[in-house]
N, C-alpha and C positions, 0 to 999 in steps of 0.2 A: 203654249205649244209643248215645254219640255214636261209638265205635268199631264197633260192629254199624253204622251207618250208615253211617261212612266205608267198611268192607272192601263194606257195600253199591254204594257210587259208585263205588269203583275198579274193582269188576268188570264193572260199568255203564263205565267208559270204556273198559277193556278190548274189550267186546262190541262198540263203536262204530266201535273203531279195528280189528278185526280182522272181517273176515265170509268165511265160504265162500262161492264162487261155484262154478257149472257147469263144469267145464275146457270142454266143448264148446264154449258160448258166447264164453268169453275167446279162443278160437283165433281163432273168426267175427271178433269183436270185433279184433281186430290183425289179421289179415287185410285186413280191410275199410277198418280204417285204413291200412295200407299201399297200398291200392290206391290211394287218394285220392292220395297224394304224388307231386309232379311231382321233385322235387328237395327235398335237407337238406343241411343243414351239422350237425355235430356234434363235440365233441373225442373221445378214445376214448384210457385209459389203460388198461394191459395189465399182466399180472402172471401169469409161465408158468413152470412149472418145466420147466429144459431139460438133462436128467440130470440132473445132481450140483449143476446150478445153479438161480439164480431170480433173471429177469431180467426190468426191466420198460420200458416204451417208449409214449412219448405221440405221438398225430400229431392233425392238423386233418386232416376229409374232406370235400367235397363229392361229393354222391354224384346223379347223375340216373338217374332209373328208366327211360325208351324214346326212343329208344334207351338201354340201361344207359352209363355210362361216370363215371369216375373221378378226381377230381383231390382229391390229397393234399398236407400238408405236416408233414414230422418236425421234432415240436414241438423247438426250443431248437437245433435243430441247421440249421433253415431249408431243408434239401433238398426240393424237389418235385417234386409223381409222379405219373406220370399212365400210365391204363388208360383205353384206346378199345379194344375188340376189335374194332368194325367196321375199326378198321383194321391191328393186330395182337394177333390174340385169346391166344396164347402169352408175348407181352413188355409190356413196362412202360416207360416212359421215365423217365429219374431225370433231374431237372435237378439239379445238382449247384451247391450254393453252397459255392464254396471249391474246393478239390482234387477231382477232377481238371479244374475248370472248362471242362466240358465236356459235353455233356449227351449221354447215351447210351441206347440200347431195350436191356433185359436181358431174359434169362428168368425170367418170374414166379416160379418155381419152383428159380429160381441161389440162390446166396451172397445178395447183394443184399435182393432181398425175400423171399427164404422161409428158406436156412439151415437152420436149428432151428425156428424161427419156427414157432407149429400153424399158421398162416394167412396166408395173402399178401393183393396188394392187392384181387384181383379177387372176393374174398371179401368187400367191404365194404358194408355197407347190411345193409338186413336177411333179405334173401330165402333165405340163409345162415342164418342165427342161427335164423327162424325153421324155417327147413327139420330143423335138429336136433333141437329141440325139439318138433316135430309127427310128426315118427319115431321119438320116443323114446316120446310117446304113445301111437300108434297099436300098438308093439311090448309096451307093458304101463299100459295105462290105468287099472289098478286100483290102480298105483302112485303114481300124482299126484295132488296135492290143487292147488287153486288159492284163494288167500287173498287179499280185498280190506285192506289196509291202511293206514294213515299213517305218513309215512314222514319226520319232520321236519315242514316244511310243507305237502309234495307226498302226494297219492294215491297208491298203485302196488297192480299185481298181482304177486303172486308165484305163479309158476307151479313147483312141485317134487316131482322125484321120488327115490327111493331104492331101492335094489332090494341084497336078499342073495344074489342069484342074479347078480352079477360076476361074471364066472371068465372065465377062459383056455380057448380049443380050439384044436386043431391044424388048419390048414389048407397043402393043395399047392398054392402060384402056379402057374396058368399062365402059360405064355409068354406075356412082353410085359405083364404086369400088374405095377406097381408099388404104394406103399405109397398115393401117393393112390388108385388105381383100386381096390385092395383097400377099403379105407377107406370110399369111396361105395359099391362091392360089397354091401358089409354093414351100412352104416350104422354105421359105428364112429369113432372120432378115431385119426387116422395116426399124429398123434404118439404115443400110446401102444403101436401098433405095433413103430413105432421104438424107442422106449426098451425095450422085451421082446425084440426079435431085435437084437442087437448083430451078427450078422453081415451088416448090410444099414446101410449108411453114410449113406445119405440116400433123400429121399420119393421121386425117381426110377431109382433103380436098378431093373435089369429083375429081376424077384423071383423069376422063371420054375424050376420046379423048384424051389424049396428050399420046406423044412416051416417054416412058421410060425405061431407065438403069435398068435392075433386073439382080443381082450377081445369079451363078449360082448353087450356095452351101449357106449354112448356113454361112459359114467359110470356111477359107485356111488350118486354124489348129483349131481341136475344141479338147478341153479335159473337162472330165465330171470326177473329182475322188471324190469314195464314199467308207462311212467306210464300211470296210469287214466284220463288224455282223451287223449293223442294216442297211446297204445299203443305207441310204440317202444319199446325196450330201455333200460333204465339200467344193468342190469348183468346178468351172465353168471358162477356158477361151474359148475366141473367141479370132482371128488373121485372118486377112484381108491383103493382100498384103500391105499396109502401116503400119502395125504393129498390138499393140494389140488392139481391139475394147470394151472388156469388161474382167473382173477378176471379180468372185465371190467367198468370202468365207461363209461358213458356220458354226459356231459353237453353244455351249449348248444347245443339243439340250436334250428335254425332250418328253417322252412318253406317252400317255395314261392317260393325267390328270383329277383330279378330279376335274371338272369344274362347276360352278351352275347353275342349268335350263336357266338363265336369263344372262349367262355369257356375248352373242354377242347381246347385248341388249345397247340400248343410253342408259339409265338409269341405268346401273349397270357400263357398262366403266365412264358416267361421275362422278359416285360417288366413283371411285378409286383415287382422286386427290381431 
């Protein structure tokens, strides 16, 4: 009897700590909370398979929503980075602590911030993350399930899909389309692009003419879980028929801070060091 009781309560905590929700309404529901937000801070630790490799990268963001604009710092290495596109929507500034002590605007899309990298700075917040993740819905709905559960201390949704219908098809670039353009095109992840057409050396090459591999989903498996009061993101995988392709986590994240006029400004980040 005492053991029928017990396997009774576990399944009873089980049911407590896990519940289905609506995906429709969990979208509303983060949506809605992102409107609210004037500004976050948040850390963001990264974990990407980049070909043959698997490499991972911490930074600090603050991030303001209207105007968007961006101020970064790479954790442990102290370099800071900053994205205004109202004043150069193509480049980034890197203030550089240490070598080449000297701060420079690069292309978002150089060595610098993108490389291999699936994502660069101006990618940062959530208007991105979410945006994958509500194209991947609306493209097979009947593939997601959305699950309220506990997670440690914390609430979270997990939002996840899975599909057997990944595959590869052949598409002709046109002229002047590259791997990011293709990418948005179809709602796909570049880098997995790239890693299938070895004849295309990075995201901006002009791709015009040549036959290319574009995956036919974002992911194999995608999970998006965010906390269940403020609905931002804690973490991010992608999964590619050869396994995982990216893990993100999310933590401290802060609200609505009181930030100075001049906060996303070269002359106020370089005078914080």
């Amino acid at each position: 009897m005492r053991i029928i009781l017990l396997l009774i309560f576990a399944v009873s905590i089980q049911l407590t700590q896990a519940q289905t929700c609506n995906c429709d309404s969990v979208f509303t529901f983060i949506y809605a909370q992102w409107d609210e937000v004037e500004n976050m801070s948040y850390h963001s630790h990264k974990i990407e398979r980049q070909m043959d490799e698997t490499t991972e990268g911490e930074f600090d963001f603050i991030v303001q929503r209207k105007p968007y604009k961006v101020a970064g710092v790479m954790t442990g290495k102290g370099h800071r980075l900053l994205y205004d596109p109202t004043q150069r929507k193509d480049e980034a500034l890197y203030i550089s602590k240490g070598f080449p002590y000297t701060n420079m605007w690069l292309d978002i899309h150089g060595k610098i911030f993108r490389g291999m990298n699936h994502y660069t700075i101006s990618n940062a917040g959530c208007e991105f993350i979410f945006g994958i993740i509500r194209n991947e819905y609306h493209r097979m709905p009947d593939r997601f399930t959305c699950t309220k559960k506990q997670k440690g201390a914390e609430e979270v949704i997990e939002i996840y899909a899975e599909t057997e219908k990944f595959e590869f098809k052949n598409y002709h670039a046109e002229k002047g389309e590259n791997l990011l353009s293709i990418g948005e095109k179809f709602g796909v992840m570049s880098y997995i692009i790239l890693e299938n057409n070895p004849s295309v050396d990075n995201y901006t090459d002009d791709c015009g003419g040549m036959n290319l591999k574009i995956p036919s989903q974002y992911g194999h498996k995608v999970k998006l879980t965010v906390d269940a009061k403020h609905g931002m993101p804690v973490g991010i995988e992608v999964h590619d028929l050869k396994g995982m392709v990216e893990v993100y986590r999310y933590t401290n994240y802060e609200f609505d801070k009181q930030l100075p006029d001049n906060y996303f400004t070269e002359d106020y980040l370089d005078s914080l060091d």
